[in-house]
RODO-2510 file (C-alpha; in nm, 4 decimals, decimal comma):
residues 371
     n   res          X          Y          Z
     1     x     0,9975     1,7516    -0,0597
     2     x     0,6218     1,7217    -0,1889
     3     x     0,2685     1,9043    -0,0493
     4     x    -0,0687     1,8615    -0,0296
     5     x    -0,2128     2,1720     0,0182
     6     x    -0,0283     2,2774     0,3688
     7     x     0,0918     1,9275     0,4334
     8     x     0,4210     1,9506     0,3025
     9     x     0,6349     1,5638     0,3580
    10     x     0,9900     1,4692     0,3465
    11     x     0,9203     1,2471     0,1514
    12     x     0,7550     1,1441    -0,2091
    13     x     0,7590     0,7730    -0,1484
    14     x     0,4081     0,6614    -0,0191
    15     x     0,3004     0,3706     0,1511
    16     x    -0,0114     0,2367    -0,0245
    17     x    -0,3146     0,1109     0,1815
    18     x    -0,3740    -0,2666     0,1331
    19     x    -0,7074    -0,4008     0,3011
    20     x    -0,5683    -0,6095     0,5777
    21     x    -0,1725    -0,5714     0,5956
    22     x    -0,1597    -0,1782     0,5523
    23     x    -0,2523    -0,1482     0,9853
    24     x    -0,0493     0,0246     1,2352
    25     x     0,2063    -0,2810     1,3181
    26     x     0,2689    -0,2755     0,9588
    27     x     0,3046     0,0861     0,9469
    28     x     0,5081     0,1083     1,2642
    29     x     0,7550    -0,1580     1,1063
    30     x     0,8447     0,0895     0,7771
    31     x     0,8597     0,4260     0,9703
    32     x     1,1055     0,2279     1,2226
    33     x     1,3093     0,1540     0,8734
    34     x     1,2804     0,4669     0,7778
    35     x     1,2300     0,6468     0,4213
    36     x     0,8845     0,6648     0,4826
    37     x     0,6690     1,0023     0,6043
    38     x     0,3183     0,9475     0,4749
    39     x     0,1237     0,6941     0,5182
    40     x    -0,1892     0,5095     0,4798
    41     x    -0,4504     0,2836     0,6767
    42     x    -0,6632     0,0665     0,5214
    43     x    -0,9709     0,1793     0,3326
    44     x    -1,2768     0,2419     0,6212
    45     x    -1,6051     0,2617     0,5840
    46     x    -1,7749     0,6369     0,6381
    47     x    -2,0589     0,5937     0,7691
    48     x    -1,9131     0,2997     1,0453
    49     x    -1,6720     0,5812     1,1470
    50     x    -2,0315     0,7986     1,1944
    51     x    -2,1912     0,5371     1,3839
    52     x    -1,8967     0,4638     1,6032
    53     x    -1,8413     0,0774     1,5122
    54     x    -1,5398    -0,0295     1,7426
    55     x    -1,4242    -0,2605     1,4502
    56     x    -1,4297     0,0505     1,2127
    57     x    -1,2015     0,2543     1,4952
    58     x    -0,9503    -0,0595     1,5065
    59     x    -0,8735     0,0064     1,1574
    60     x    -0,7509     0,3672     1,1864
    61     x    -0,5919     0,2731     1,5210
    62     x    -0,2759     0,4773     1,5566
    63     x    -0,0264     0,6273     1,8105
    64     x     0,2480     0,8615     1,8582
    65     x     0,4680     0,7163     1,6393
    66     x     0,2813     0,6563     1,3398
    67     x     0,2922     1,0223     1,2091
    68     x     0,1963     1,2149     0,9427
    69     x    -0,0901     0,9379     0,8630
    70     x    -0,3608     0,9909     0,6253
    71     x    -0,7047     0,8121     0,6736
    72     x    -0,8506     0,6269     0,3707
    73     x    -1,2130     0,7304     0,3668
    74     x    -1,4677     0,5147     0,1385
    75     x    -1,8526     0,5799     0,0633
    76     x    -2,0855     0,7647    -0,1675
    77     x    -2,2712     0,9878     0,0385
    78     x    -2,1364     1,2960     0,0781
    79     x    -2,3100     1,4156     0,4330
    80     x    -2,1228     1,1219     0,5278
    81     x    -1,8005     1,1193     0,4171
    82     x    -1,8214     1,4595     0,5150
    83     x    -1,8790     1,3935     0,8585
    84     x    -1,6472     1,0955     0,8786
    85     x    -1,3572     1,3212     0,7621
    86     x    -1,4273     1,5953     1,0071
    87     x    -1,4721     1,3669     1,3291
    88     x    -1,0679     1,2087     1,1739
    89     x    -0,9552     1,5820     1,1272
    90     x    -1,0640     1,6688     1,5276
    91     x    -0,8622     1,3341     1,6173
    92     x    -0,6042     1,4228     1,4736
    93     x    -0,5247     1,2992     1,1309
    94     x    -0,2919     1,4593     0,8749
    95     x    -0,5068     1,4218     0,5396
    96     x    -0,8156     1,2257     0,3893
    97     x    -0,7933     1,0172     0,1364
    98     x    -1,0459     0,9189    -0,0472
    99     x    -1,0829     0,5290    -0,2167
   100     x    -1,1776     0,5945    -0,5918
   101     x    -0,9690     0,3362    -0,6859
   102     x    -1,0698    -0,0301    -0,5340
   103     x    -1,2165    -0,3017    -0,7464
   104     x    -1,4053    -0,5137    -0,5534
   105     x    -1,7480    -0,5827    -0,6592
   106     x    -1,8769    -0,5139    -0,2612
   107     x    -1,7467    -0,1943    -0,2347
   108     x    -1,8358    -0,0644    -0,6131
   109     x    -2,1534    -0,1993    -0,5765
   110     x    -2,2193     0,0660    -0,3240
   111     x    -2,1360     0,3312    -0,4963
   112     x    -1,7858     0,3599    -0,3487
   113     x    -1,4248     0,2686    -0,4642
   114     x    -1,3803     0,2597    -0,8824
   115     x    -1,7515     0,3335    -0,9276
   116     x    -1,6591     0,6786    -0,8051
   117     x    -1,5163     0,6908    -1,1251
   118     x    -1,8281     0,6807    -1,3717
   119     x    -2,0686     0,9619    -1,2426
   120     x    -1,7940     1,2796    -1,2578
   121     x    -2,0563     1,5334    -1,1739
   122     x    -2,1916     1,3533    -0,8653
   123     x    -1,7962     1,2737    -0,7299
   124     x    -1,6974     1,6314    -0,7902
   125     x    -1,9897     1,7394    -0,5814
   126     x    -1,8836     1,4874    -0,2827
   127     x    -1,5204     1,5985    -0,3103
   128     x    -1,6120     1,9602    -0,2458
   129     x    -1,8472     1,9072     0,0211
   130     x    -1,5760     1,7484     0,2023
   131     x    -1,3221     1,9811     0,1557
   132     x    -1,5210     2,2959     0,2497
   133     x    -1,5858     2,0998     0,5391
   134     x    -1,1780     2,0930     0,6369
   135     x    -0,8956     2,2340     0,7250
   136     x    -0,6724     1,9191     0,6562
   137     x    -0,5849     1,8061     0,2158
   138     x    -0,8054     1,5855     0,0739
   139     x    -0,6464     1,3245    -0,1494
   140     x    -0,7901     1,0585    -0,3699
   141     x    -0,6917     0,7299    -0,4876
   142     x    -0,8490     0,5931    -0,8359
   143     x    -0,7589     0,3893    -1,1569
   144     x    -0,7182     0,4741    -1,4864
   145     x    -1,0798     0,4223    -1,5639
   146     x    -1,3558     0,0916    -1,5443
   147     x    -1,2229    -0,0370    -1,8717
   148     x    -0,9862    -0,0284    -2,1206
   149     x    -1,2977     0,1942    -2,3178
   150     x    -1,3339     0,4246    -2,0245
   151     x    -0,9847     0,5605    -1,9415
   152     x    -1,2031     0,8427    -1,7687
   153     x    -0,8609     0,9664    -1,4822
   154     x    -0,7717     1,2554    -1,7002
   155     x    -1,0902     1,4056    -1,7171
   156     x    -1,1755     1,2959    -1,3696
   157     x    -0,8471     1,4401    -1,1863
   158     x    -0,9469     1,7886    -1,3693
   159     x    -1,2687     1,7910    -1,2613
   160     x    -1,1329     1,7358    -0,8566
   161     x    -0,8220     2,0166    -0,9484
   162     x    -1,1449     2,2617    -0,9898
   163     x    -1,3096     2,1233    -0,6760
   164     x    -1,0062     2,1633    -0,4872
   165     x    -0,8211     1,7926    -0,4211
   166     x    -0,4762     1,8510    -0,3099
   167     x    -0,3015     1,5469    -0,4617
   168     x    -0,3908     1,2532    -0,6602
   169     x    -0,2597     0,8722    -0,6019
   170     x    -0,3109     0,6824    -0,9601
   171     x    -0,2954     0,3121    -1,0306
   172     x    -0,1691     0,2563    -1,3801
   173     x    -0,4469    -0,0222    -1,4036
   174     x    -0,8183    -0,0152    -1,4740
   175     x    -1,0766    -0,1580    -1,2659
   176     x    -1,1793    -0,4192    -1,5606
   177     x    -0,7964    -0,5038    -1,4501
   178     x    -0,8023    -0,5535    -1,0869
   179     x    -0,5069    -0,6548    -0,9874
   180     x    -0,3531    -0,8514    -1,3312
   181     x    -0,2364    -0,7402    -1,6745
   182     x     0,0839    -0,5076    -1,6875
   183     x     0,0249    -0,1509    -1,5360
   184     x     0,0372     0,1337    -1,8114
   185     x     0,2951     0,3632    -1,7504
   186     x     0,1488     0,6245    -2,0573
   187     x    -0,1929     0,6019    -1,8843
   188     x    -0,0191     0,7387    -1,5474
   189     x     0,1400     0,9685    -1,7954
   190     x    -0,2065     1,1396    -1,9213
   191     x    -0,2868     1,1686    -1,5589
   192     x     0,0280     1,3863    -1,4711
   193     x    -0,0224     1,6201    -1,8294
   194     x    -0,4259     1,6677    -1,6991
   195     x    -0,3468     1,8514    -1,3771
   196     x    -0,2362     2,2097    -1,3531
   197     x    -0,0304     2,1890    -1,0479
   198     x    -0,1558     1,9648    -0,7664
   199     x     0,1142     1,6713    -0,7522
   200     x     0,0294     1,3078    -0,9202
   201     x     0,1593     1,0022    -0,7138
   202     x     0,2215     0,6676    -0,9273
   203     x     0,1604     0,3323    -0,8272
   204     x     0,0835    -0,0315    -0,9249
   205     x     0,3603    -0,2787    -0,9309
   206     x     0,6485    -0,1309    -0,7700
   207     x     0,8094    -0,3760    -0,5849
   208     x     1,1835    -0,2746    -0,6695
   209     x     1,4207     0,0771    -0,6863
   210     x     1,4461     0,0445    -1,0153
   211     x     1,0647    -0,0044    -1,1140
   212     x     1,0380     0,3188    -0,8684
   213     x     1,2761     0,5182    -1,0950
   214     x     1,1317     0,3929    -1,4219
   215     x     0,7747     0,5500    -1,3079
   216     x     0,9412     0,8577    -1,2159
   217     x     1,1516     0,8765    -1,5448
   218     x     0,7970     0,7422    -1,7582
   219     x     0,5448     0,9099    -1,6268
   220     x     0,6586     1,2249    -1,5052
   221     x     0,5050     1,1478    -1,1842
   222     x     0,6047     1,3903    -0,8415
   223     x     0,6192     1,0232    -0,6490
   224     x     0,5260     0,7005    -0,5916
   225     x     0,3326     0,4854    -0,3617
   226     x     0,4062     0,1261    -0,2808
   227     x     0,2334    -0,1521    -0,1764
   228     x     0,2954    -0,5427    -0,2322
   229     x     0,6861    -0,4458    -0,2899
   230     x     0,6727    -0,3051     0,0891
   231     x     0,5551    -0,6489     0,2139
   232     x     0,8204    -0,8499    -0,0112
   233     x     1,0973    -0,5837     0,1282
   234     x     1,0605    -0,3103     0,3692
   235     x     1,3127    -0,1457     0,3020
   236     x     1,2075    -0,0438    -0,0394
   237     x     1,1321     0,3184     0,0425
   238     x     1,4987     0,3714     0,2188
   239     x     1,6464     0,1460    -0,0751
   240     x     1,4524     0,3886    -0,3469
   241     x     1,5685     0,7148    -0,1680
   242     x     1,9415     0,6040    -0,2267
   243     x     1,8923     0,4681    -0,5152
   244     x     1,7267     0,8095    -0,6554
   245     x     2,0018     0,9842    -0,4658
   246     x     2,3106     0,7841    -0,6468
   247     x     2,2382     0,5301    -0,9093
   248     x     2,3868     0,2769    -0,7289
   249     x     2,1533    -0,0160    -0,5773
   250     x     2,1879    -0,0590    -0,2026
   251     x     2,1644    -0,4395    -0,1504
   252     x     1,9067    -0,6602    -0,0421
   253     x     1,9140    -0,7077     0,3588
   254     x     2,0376    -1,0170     0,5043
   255     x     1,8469    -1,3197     0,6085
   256     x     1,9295    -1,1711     0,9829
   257     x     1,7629    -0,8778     0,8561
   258     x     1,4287    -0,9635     0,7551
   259     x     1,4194    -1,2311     1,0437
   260     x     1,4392    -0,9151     1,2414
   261     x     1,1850    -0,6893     1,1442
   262     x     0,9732    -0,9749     1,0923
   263     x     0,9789    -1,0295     1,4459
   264     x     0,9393    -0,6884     1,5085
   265     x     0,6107    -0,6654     1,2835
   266     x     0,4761    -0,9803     1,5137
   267     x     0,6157    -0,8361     1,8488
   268     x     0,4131    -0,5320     1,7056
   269     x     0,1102    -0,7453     1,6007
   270     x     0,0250    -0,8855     1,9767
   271     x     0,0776    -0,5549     2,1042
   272     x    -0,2070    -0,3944     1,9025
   273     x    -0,4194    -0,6927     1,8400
   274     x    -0,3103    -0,9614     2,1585
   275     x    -0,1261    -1,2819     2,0750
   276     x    -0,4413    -1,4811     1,9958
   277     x    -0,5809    -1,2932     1,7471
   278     x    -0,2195    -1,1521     1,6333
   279     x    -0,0476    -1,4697     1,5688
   280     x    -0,3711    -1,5908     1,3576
   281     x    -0,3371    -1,2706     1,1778
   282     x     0,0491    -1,3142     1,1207
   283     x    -0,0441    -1,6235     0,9295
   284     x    -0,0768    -1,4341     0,6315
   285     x     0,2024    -1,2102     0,6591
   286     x     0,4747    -1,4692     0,7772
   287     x     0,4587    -1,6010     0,3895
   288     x     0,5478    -1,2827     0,2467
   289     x     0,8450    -1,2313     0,4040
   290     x     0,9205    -1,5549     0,3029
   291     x     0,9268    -1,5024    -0,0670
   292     x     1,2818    -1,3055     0,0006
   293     x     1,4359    -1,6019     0,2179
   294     x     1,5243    -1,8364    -0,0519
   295     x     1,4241    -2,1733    -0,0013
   296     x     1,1783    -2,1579     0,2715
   297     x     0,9067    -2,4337     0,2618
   298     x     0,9707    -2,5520     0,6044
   299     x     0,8786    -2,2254     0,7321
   300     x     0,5836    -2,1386     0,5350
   301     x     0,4134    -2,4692     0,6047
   302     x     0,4401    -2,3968     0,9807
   303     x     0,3959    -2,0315     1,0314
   304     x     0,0450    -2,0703     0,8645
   305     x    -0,0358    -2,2519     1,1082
   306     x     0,1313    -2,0096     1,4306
   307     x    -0,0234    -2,0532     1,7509
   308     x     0,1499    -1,8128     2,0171
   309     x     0,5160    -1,6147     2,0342
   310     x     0,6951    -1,9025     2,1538
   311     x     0,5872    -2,0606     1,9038
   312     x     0,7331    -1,8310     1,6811
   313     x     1,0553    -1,8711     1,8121
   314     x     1,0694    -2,2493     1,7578
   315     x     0,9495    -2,2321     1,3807
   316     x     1,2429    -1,9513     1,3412
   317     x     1,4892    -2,1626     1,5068
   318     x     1,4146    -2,4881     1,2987
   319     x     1,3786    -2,2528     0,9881
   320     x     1,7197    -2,1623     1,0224
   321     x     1,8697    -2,4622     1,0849
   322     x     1,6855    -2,6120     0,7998
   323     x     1,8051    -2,3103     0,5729
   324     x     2,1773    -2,4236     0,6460
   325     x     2,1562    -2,7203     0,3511
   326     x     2,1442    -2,4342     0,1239
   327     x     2,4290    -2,2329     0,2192
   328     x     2,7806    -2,1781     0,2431
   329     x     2,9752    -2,1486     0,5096
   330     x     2,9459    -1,8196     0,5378
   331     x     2,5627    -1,8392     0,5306
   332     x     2,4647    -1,7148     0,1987
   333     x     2,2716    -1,8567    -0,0371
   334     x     2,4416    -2,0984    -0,3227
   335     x     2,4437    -1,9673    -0,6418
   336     x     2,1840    -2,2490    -0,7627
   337     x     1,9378    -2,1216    -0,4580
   338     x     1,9968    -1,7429    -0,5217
   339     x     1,6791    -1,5322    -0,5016
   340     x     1,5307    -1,4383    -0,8559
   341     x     1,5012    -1,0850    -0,9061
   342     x     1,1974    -0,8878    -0,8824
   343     x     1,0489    -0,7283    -1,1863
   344     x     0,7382    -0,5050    -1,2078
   345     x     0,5163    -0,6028    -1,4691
   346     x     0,6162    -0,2893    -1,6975
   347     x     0,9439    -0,4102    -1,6975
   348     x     0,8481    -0,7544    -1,7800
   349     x     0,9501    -0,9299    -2,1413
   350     x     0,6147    -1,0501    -2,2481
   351     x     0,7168    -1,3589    -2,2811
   352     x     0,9172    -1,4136    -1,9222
   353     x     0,8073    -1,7477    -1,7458
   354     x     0,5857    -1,8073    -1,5319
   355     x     0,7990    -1,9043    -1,1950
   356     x     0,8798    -1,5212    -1,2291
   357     x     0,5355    -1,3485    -1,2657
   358     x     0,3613    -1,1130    -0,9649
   359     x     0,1604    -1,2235    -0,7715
   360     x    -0,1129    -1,0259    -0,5469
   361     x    -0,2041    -1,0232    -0,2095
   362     x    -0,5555    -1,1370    -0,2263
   363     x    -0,8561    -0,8927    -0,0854
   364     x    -0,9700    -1,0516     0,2378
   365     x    -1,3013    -1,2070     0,2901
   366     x    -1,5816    -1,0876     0,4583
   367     x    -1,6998    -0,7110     0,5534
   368     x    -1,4997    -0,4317     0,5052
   369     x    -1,4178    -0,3453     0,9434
   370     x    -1,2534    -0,7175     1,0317
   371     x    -1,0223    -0,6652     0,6966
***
């Protein structure tokens, strides 16, 4: 068990927020797995929350189900994030979460996301004039620092202890970084020894149990949050929780598996967004479920390119009949076609080829709301 302030989860595995996936199909798909109690939506905009942009509301879309859910919250004006987190607290959200931590040159250039990080005096004073404002935590999200110079998240996080954050989410990378270059495990570290007592969440690169565990053992850290290893496998935060539990390494799921929750995620899709404008969304998403089928060419070509749900059906159907060539007759994969393990980058040998290397889910185009 873990707490923000009176939020107190089953959990200490955290699903991150990544601008365009993170949504409530997404979501929906990972609680359903289970392992999961907190989670994220993607980073919104303040002041479109304030001024009651439809897109805005379509990214903290939620129902029911999708509980406890924290709303990622970005700006630099604190009237307005202010606002913004009270009107979420009277629907209903279970925390605020503030984006300290994002890279991109459109949201830093505002003011918001890793700039947060360079003007301590002015971000403490927007931190507290939320919180006095709320009855719900307040988290934030941030980097180690701009630069490799500036590793400015220990003195940063102490700074929001005083002004009364209830947990901090830290990604062992700087914004200089983005999202390349190995994630520092010491640099989460000198986060965890800088607080007094609210918890520290790691994150950055976990896309396996064991590169969970190592962050735990490493850092110190009270849990972690995941993001491209939830897309690659969602059933990383049930996986981790046994793992943690035993030692021993549940398997990876079946090709029948992922096939199924990947049609659950697009059955999911339509229903929130209709089939049009699901399916063109799916394009993206089809691909990284992929990357855990073995060979599967034939299906990425075509599922970037998915029209409707029956469609769907017929790429999965000749997917899997294509797949066969590369089987046995028990349908698993031939040794020559097995799947090559994932390895987070602070488990990597510096010199381990290329073939083998992350890779990131690229930041979507265009303005923040139609992420």
């Amino acid at each position: 068990m873990i707490q923000f302030g009176s939020l107190e989860l089953a959990s200490n595995l955290f699903l991150s927020p990544l601008a365009g996936y993170t949504n409530l199909p997404f979501r929906l798909v990972a609680r359903e797995i289970g392992g999961l109690h907190l989670a994220t939506t993607d980073l919104v905009n303040a002041r479109s929350l304030i001024e009651r942009n439809p897109k805005a509301f379509k990214l903290i879309e939620t129902n029911e189900n999708d509980r406890p859910l924290a709303v990622q919250l970005f700006g630099s004006v604190p009237e307005e994030m202010r606002d913004a987190a009270v009107m979420l607290q009277e629907l209903g959200v279970s925390a605020i979460d503030i984006n300290m931590g994002c890279p991109v040159r459109k949201i830093c250039r505002v003011g918001g996301g890793s700039a947060m990080m360079t003007d301590h005096t002015a971000t403490q004073h927007l931190v507290r004039t939320m919180i006095q404002a709320l009855r719900i935590p307040v988290t934030a999200k941030m980097r180690l620092g701009w630069d490799d110079d500036n590793l400015t998240a220990p003195d940063l996080v102490r700074s929001l202890e005083d002004a009364g954050i209830a947990g901090i989410f830290i990604h062992g990378r700087t914004r200089e970084q983005g999202f390349s270059g190995t994630v520092n495990l010491s640099g989460i570290r000198s986060v965890v020894a800088a607080v007094r007592s609210i918890p520290v969440i790691g994150n950055g690169d976990v896309t396996t149990p064991e590169a969970a565990k190592m962050m735990f053992n490493e850092t110190g850290c009270h849990g972690v949050s995941i993001g491209r290893g939830a897309f690659y496998d969602p059933w990383i935060f049930v996986r981790t929780q046994a793992y943690l539990a035993t030692g021993i390494l549940p398997p990876e799921p079946s090709i029948a598996d992922r096939v199924r929750v990947m049609s659950r995620h697009l059955d999911l899709m339509i229903d929130v967004f209709g089939e049009k404008h699901g399916c063109v969304m799916f394009r993206k998403i089809g691909p990284w479920y992929a990357k855990r089928f073995g060979p599967s060419s034939d299906f990425s070509k075509k599922i970037v390119r998915l029209e409707s749900h029956a469609h769907y059906k017929e790429i999965v159907e000749s997917y899997l009949l294509w797949r066969t060539q590369f089987c046995d007759d028990l349908g698993n994969l031939l040794p020559r076609y097995a799947l090559t393990p994932m390895m987070a980058s602070f488990m990597r040998a510096t010199d381990e080829p290329a073939s083998v290397r992350r890779e990131s889910i690229p930041v979507p185009k265009g303005p923040v709301e139609v992420w």
